[in-house]
PyMOL commands that place a pseudoatom at each C-alpha (Angstrom):
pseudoatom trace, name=CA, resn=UNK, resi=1, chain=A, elem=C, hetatm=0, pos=[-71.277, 9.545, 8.352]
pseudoatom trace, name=CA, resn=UNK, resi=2, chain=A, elem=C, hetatm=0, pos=[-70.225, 13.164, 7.932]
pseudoatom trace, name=CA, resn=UNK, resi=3, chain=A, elem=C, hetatm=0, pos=[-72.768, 15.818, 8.253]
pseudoatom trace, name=CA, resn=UNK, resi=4, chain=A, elem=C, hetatm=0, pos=[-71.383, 19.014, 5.783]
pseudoatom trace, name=CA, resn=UNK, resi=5, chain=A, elem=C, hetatm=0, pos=[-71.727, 22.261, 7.843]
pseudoatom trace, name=CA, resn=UNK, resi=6, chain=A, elem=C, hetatm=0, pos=[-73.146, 25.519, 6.110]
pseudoatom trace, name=CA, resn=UNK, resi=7, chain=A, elem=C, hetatm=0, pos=[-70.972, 27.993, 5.676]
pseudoatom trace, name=CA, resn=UNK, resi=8, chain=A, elem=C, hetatm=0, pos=[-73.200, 30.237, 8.628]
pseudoatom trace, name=CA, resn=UNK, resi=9, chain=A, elem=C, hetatm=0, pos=[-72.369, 27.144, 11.040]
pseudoatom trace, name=CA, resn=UNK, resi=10, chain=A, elem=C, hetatm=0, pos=[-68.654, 26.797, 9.925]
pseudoatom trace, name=CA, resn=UNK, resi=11, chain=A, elem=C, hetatm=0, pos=[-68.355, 30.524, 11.013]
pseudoatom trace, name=CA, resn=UNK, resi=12, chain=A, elem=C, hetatm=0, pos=[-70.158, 30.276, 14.064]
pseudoatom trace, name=CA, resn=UNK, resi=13, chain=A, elem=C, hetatm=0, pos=[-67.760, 26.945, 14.919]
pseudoatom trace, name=CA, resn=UNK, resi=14, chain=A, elem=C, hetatm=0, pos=[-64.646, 28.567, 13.841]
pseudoatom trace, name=CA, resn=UNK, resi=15, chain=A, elem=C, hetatm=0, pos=[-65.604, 31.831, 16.322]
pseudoatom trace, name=CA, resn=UNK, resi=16, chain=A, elem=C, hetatm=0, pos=[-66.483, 29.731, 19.064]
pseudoatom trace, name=CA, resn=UNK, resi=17, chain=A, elem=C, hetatm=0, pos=[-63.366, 27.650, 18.797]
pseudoatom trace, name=CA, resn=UNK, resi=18, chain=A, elem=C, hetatm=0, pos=[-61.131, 30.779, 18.146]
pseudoatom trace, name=CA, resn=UNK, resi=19, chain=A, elem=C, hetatm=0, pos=[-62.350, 33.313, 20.919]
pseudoatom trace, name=CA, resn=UNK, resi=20, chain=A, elem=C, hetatm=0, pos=[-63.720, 30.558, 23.731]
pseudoatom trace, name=CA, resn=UNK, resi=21, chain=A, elem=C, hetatm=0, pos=[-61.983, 26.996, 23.089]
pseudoatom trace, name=CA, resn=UNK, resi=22, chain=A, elem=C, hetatm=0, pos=[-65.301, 25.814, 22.649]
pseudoatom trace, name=CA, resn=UNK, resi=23, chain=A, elem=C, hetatm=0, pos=[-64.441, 22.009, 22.434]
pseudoatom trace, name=CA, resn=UNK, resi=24, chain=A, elem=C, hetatm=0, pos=[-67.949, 20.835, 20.720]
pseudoatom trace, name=CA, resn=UNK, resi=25, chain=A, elem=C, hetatm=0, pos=[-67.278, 23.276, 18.070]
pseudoatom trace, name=CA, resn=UNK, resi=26, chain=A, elem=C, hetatm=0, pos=[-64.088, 22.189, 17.447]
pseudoatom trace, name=CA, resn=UNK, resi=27, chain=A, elem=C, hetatm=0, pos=[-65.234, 18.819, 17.155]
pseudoatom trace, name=CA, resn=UNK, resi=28, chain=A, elem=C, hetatm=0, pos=[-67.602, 19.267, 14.815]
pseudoatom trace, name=CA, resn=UNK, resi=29, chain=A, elem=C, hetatm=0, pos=[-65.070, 21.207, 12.503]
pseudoatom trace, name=CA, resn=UNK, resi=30, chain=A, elem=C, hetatm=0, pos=[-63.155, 18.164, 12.921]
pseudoatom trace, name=CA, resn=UNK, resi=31, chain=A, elem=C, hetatm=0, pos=[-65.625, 15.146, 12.690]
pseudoatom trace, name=CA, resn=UNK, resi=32, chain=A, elem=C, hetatm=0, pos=[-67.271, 16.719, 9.459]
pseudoatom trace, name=CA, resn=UNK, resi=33, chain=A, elem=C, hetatm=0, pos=[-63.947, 16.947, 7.580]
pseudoatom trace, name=CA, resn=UNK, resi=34, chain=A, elem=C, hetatm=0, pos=[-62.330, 13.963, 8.460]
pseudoatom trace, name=CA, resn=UNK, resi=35, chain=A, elem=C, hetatm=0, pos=[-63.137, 12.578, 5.374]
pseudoatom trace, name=CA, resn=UNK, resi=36, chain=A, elem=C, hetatm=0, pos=[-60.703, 15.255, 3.704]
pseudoatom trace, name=CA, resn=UNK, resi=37, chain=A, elem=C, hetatm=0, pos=[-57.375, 13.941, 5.884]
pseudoatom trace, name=CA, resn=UNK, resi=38, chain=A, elem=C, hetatm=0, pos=[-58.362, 10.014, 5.274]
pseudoatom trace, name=CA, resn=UNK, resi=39, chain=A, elem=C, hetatm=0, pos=[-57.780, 10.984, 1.553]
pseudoatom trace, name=CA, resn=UNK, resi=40, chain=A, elem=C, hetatm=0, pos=[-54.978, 12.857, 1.609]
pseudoatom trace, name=CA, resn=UNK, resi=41, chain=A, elem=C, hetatm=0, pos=[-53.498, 10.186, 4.298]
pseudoatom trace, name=CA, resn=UNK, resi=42, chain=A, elem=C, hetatm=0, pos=[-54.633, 7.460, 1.609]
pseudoatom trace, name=CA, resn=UNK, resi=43, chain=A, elem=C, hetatm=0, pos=[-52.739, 9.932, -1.283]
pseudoatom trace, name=CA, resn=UNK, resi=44, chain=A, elem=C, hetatm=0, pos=[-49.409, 9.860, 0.499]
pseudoatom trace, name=CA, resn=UNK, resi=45, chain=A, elem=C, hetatm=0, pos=[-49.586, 6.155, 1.609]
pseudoatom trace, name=CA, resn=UNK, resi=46, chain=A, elem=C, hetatm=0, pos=[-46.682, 3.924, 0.687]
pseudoatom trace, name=CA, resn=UNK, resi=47, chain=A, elem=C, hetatm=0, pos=[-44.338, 7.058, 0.794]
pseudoatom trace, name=CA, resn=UNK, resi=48, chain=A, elem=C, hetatm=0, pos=[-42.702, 6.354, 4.413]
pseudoatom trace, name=CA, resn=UNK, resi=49, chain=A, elem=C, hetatm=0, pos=[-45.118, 7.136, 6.887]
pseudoatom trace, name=CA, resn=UNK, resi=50, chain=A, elem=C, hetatm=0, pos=[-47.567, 4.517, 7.951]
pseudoatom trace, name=CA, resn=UNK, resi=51, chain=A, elem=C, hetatm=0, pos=[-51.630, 5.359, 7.705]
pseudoatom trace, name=CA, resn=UNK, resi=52, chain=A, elem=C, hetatm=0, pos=[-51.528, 6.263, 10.935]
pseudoatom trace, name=CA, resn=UNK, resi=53, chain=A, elem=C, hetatm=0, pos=[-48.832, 8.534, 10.754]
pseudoatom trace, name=CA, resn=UNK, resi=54, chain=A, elem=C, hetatm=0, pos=[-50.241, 10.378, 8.167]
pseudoatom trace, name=CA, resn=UNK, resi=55, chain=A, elem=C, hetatm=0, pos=[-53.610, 10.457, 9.778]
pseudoatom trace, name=CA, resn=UNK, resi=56, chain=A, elem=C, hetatm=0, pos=[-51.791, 11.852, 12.892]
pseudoatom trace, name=CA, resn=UNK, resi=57, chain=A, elem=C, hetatm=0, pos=[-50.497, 14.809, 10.522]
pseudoatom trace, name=CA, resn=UNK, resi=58, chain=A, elem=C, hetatm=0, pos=[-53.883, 15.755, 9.077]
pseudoatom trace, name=CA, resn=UNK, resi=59, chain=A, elem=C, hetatm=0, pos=[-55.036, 15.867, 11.971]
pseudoatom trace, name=CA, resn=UNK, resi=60, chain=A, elem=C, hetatm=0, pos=[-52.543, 18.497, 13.095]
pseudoatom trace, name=CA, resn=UNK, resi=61, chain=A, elem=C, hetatm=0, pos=[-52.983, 20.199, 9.674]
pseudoatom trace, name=CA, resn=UNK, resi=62, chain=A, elem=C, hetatm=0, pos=[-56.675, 20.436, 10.421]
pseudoatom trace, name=CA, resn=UNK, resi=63, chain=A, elem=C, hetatm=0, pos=[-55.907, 22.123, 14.130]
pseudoatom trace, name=CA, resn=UNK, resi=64, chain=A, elem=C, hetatm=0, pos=[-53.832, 24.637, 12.769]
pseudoatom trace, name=CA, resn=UNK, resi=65, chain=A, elem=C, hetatm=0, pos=[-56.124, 25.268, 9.655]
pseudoatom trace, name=CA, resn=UNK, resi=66, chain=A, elem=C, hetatm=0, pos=[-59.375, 25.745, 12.526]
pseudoatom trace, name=CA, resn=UNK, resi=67, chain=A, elem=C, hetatm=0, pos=[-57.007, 28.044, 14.973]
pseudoatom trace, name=CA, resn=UNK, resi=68, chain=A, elem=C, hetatm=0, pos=[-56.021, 30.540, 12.697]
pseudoatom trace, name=CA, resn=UNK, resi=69, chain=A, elem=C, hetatm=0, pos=[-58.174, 30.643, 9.404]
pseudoatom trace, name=CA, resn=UNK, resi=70, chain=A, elem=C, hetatm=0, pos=[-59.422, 34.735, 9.919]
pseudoatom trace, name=CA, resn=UNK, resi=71, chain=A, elem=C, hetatm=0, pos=[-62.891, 34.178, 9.303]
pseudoatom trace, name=CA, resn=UNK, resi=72, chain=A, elem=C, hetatm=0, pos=[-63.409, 37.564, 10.748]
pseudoatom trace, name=CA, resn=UNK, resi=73, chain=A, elem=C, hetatm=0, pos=[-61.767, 39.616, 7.889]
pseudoatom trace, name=CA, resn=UNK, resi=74, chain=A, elem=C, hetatm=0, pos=[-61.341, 36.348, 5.220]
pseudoatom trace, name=CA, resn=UNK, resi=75, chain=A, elem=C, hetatm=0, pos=[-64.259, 34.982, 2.848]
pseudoatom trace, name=CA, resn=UNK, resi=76, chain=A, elem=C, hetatm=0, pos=[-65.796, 31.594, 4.422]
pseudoatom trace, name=CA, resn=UNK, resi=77, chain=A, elem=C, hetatm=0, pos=[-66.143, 30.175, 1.541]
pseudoatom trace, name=CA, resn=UNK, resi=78, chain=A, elem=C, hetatm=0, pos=[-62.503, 30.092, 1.072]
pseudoatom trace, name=CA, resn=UNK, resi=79, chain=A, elem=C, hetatm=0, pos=[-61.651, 28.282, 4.365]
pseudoatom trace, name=CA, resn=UNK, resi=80, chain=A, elem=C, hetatm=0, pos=[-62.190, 24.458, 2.428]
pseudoatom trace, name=CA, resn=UNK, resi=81, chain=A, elem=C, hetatm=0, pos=[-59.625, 25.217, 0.130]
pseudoatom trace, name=CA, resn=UNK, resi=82, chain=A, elem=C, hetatm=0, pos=[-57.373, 26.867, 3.273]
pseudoatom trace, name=CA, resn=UNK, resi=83, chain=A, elem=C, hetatm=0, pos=[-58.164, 23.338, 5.213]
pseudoatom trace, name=CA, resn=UNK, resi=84, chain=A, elem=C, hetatm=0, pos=[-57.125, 21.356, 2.715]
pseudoatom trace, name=CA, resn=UNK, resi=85, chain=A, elem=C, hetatm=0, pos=[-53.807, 23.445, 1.814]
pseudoatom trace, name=CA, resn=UNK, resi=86, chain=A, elem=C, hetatm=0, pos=[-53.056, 23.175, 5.629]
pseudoatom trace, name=CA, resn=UNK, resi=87, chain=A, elem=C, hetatm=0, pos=[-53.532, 19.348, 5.813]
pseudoatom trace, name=CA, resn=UNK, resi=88, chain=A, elem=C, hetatm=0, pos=[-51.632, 18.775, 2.362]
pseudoatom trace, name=CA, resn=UNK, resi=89, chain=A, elem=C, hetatm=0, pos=[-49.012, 20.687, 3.654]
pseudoatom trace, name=CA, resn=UNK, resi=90, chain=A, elem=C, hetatm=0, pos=[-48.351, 19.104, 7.096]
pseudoatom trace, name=CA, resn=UNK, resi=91, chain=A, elem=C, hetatm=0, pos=[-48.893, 15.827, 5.947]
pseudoatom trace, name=CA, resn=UNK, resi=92, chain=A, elem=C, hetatm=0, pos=[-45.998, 16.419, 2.789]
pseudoatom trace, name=CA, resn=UNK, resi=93, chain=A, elem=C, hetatm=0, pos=[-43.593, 18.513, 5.673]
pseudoatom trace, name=CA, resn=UNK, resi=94, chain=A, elem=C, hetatm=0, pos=[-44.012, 15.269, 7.494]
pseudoatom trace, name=CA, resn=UNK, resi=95, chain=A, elem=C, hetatm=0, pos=[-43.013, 13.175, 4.649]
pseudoatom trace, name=CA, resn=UNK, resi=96, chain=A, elem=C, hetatm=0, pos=[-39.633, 15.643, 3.611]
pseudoatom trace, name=CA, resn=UNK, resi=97, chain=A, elem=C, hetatm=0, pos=[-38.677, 15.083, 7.952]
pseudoatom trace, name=CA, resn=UNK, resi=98, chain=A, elem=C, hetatm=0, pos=[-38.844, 11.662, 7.739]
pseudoatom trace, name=CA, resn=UNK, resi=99, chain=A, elem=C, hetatm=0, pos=[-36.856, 11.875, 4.657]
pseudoatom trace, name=CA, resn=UNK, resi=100, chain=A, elem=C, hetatm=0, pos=[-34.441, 13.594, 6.206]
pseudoatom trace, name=CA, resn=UNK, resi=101, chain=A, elem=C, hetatm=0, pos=[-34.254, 11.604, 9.196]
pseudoatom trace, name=CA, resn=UNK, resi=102, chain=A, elem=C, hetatm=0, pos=[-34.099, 8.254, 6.997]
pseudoatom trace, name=CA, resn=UNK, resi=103, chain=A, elem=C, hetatm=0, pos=[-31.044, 9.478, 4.718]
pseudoatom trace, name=CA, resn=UNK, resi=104, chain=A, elem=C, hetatm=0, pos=[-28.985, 10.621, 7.534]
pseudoatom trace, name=CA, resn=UNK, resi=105, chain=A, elem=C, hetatm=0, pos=[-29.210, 7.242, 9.261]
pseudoatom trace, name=CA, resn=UNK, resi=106, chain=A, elem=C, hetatm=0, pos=[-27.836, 5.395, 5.809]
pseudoatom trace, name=CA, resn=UNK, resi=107, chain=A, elem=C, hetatm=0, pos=[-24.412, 5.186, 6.760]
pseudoatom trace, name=CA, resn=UNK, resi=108, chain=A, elem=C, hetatm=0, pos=[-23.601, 1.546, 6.007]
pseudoatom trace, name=CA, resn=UNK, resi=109, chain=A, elem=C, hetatm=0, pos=[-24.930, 2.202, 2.416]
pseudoatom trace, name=CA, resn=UNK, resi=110, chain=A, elem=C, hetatm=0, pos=[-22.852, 1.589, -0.372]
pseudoatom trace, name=CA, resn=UNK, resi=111, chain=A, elem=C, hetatm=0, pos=[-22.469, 4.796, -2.526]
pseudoatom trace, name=CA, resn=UNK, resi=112, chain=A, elem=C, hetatm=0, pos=[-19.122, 4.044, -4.876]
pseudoatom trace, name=CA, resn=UNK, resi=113, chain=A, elem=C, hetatm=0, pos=[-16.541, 2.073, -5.499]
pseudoatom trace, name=CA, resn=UNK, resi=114, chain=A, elem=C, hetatm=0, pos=[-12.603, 2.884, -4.765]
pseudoatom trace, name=CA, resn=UNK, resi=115, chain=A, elem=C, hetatm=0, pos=[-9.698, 2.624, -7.178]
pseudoatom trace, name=CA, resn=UNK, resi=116, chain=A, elem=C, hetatm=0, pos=[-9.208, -1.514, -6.361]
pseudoatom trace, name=CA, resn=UNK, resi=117, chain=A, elem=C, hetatm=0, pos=[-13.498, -1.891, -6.848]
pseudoatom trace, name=CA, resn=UNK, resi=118, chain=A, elem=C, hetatm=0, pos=[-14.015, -2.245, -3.034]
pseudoatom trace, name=CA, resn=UNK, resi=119, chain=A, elem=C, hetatm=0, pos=[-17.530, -0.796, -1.755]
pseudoatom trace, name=CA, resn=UNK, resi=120, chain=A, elem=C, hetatm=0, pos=[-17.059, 3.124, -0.318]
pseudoatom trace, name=CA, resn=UNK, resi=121, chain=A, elem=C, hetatm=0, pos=[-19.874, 3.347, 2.725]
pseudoatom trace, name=CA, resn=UNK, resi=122, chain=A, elem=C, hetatm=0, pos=[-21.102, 6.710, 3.459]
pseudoatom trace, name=CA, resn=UNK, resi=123, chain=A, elem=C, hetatm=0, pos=[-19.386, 6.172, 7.089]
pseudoatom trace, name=CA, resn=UNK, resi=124, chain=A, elem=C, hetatm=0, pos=[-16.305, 5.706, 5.036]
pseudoatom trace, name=CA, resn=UNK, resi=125, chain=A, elem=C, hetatm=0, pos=[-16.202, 9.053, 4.198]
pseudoatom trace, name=CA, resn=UNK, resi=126, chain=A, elem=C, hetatm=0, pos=[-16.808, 10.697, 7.755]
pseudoatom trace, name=CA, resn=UNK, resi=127, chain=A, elem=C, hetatm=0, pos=[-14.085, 11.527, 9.957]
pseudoatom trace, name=CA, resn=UNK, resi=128, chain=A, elem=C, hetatm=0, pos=[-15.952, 10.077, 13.133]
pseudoatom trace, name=CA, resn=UNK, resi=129, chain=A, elem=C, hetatm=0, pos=[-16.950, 6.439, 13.992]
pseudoatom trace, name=CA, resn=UNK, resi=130, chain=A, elem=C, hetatm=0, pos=[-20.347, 4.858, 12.815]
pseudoatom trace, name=CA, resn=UNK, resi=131, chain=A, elem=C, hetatm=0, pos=[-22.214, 4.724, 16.297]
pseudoatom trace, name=CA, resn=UNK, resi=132, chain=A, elem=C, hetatm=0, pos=[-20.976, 8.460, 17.300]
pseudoatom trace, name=CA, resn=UNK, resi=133, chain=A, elem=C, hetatm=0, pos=[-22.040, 9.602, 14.362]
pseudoatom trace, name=CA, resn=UNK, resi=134, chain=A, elem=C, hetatm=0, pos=[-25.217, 8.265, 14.733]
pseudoatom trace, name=CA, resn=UNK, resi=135, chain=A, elem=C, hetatm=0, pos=[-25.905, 8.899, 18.408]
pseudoatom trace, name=CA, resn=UNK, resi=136, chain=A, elem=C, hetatm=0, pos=[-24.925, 13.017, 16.995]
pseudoatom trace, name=CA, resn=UNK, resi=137, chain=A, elem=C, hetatm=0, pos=[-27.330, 12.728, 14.497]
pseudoatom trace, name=CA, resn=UNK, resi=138, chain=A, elem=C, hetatm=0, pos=[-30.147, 11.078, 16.339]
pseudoatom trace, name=CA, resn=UNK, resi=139, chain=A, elem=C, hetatm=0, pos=[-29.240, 13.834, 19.301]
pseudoatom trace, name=CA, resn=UNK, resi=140, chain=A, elem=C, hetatm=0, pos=[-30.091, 16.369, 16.906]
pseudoatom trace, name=CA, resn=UNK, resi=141, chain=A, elem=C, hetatm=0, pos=[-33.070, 15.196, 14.762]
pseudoatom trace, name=CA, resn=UNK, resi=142, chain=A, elem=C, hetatm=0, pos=[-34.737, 14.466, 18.569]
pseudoatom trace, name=CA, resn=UNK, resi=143, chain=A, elem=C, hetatm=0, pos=[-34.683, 17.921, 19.696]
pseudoatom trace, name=CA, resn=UNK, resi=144, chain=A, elem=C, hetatm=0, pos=[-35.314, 19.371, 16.901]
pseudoatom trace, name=CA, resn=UNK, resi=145, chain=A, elem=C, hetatm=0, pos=[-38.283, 16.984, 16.602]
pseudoatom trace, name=CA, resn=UNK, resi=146, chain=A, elem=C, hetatm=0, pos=[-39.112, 17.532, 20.328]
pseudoatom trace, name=CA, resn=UNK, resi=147, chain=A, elem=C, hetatm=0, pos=[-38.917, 21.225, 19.456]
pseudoatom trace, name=CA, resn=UNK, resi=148, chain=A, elem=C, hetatm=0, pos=[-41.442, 21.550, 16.583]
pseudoatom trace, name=CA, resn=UNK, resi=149, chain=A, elem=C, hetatm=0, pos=[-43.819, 19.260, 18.365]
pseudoatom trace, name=CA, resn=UNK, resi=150, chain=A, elem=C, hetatm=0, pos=[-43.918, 21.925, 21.264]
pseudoatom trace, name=CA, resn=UNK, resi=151, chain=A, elem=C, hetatm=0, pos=[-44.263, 25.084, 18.554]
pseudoatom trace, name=CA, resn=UNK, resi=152, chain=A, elem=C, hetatm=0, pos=[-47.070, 23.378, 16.847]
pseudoatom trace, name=CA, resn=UNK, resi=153, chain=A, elem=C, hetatm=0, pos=[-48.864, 22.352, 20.012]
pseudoatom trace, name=CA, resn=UNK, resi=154, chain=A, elem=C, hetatm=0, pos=[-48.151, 26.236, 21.203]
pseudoatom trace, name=CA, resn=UNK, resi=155, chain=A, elem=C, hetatm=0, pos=[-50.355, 27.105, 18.621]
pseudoatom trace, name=CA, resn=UNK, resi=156, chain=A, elem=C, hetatm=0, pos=[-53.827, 26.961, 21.238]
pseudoatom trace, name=CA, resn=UNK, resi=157, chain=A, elem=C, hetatm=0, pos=[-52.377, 28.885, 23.711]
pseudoatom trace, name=CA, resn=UNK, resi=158, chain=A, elem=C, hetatm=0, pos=[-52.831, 32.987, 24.083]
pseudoatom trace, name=CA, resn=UNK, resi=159, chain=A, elem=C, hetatm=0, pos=[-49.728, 35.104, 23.470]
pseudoatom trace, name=CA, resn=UNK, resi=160, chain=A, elem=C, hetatm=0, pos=[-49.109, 35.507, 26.923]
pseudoatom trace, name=CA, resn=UNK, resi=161, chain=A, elem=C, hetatm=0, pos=[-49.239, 31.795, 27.852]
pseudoatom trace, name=CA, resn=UNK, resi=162, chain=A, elem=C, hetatm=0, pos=[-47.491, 30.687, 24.689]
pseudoatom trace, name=CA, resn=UNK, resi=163, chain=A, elem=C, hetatm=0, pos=[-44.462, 33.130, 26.299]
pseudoatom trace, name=CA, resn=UNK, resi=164, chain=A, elem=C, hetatm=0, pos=[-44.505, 31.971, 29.562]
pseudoatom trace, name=CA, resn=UNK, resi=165, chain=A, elem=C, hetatm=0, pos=[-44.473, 28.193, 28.378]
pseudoatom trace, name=CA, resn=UNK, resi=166, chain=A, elem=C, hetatm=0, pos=[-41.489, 28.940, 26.082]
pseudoatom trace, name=CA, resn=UNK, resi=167, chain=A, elem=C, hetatm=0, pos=[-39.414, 30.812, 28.984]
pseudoatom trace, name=CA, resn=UNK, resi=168, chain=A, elem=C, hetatm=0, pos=[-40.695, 28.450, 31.904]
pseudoatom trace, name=CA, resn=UNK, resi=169, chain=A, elem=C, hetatm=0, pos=[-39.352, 25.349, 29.607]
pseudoatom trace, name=CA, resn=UNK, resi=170, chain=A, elem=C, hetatm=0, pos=[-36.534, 26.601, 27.427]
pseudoatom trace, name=CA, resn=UNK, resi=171, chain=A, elem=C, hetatm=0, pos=[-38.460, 25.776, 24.042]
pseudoatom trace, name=CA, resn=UNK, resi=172, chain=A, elem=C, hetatm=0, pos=[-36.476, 27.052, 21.289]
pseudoatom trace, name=CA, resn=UNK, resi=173, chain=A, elem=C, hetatm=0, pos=[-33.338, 29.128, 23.255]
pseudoatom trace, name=CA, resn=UNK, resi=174, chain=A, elem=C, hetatm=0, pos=[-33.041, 25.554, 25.514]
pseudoatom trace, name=CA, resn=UNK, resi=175, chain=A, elem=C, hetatm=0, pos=[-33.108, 28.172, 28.586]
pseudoatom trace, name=CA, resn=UNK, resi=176, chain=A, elem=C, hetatm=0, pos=[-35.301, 26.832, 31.738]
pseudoatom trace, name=CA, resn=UNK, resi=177, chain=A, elem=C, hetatm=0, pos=[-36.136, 29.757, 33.947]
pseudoatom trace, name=CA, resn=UNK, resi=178, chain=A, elem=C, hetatm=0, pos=[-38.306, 29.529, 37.238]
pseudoatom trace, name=CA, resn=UNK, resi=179, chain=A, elem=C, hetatm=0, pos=[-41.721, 31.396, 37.743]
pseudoatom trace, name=CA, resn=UNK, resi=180, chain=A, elem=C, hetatm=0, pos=[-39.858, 34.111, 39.973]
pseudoatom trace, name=CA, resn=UNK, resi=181, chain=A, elem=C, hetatm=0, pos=[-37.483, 34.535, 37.187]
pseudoatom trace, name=CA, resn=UNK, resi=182, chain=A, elem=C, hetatm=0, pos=[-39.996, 34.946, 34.621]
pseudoatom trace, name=CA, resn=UNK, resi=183, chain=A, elem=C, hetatm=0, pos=[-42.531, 36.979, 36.702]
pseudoatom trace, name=CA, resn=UNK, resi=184, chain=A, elem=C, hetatm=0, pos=[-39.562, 39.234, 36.839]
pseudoatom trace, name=CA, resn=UNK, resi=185, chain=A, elem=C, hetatm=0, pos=[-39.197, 39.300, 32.759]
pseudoatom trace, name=CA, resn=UNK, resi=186, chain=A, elem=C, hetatm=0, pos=[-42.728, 39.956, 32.141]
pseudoatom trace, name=CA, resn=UNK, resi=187, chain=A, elem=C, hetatm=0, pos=[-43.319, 42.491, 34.973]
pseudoatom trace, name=CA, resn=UNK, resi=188, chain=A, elem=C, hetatm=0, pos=[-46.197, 40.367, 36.596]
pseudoatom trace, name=CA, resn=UNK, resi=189, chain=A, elem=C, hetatm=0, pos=[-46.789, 38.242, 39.776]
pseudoatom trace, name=CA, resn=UNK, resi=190, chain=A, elem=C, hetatm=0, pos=[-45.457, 35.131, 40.415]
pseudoatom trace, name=CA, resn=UNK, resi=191, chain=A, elem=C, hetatm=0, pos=[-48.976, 33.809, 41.521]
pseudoatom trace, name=CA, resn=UNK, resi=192, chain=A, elem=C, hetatm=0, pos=[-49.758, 35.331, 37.537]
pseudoatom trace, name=CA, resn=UNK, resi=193, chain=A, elem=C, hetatm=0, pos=[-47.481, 33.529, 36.040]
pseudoatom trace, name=CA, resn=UNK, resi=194, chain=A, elem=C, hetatm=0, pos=[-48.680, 30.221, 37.956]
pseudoatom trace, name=CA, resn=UNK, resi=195, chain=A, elem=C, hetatm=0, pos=[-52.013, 30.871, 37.035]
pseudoatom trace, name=CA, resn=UNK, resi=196, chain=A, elem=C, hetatm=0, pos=[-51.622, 31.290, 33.216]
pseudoatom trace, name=CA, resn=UNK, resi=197, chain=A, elem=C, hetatm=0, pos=[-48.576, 28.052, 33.062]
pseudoatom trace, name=CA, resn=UNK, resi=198, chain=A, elem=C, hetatm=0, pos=[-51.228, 25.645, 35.014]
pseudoatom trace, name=CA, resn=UNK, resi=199, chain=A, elem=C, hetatm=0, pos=[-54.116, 27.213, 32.012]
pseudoatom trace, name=CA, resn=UNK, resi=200, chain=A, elem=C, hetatm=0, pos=[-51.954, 26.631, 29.175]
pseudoatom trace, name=CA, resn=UNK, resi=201, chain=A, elem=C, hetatm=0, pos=[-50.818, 23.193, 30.498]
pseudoatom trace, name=CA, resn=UNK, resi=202, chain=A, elem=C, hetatm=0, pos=[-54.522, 22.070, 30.842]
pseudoatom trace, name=CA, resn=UNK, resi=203, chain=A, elem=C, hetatm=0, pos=[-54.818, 23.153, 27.541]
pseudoatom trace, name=CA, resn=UNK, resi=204, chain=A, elem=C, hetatm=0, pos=[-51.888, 21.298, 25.761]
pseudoatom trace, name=CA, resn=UNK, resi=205, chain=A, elem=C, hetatm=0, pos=[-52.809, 17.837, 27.861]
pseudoatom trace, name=CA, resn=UNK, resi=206, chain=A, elem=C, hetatm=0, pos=[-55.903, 17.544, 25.569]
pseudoatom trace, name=CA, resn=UNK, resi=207, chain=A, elem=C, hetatm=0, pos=[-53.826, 17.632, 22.462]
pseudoatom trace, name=CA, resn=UNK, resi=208, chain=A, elem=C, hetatm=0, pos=[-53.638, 14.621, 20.163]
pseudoatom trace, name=CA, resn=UNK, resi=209, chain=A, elem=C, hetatm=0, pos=[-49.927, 16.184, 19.430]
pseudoatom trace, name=CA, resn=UNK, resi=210, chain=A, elem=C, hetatm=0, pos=[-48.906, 15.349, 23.052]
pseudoatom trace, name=CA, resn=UNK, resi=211, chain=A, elem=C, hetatm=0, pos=[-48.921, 11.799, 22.228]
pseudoatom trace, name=CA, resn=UNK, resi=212, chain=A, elem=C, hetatm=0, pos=[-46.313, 12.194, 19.789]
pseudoatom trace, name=CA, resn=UNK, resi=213, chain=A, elem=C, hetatm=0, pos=[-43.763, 13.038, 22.596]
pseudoatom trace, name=CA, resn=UNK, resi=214, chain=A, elem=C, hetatm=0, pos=[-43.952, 9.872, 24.031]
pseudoatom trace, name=CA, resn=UNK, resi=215, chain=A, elem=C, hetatm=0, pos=[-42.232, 8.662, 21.024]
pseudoatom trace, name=CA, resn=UNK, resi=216, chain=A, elem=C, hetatm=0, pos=[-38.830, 10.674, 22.165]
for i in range(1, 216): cmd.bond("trace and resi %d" % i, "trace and resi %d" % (i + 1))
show_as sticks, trace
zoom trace
């Protein structure tokens, strides 16, 4: 059963969280509104995600909504109705990439008919064959998936680790560096460099998010 925090010990949770990682606060942020992502999960069911899938994107919507609601200038009270905007709208941006992903793999679909009434297949109308069209699109809709699974899970890390992880593993320019190449970017140590990529890693291993990579 949930237990319903106050709004003194959602501020307290959302500061320890925020400024120390404070993993029991976090999961008491989480375990006393998971009732609010089972019903927007149960909302959106039947729409092209499974249960699951949807409960994996509240979830996410939840961890963004705890990492960066300002409860130091914003009203606490407002930070229900900032949850459940964040989890509505993670789940739904979920929904539109499936979407996406499900109309650009309808090639063999019938779409009109040709002068003599024989079927015209969206393939029909693409200058390149079925299967290399396909492996293109798939190509793309992986990174690109790959890519915003690595931006959202980015989203615990410092600024200075979040740039070190995006230089050290080409996420978003596709541009691998070593850590002598990027101590020499930042201005720092290699040994510094080490030090904050081997924090931020320990950090992203205990995301639910990293699961989702798996898939790819």
């Amino acid at each position: 059963m949930e237990r319903y925090l106050s709004l003194e010990e959602t501020e307290a949770c959302l500061k320890a969280w925020q400024e120390c990682k404070d993993e029991d606060a976090f999961n008491l942020l989480f375990s006393s509104n998971g009732g609010r992502i089972q019903f927007m999960a149960k909302k959106y069911k039947g729409r092209g995600l499974s249960y699951d899938e949807l409960i994996s994107a509240g979830n996410l919507g939840l961890f963004n909504a705890v990492s960066h609601f300002d409860y130091v200038n914003g009203d606490v009270k407002s930070f229900s109705i900032y949850l459940y905007t964040a989890i509505k709208n993670t789940i739904l941006q979920e929904l539109r990439n499936h979407k996406k992903t499900e109309n650009i793999l309808s090639l063999d679909q019938p779409y009109k008919y040709d002068e003599e009434g024989n079927e015209m297949k969206v393939e029909d109308s693409i200058g390149t064959e079925k299967d290399e069209y396909v492996e293109m699109a798939l190509a793309r809709i992986q990174t690109e998936s790959i890519q915003a699974i690595w931006m959202q899970m980015l989203t615990c890390l410092t600024p200075k680790e979040r740039e070190i992880m995006q230089l050290r593993y080409g996420i978003e320019k596709n541009t691998y560096r070593t850590q002598v190449e990027v101590s020499k970017l930042l201005g720092c140590t290699r040994q510094a460099v080490s030090s904050l990529e081997q924090r931020a890693l320990v950090k992203i291993r205990k995301l639910p998010e990293r699961e989702r990579l798996k898939d790819f």
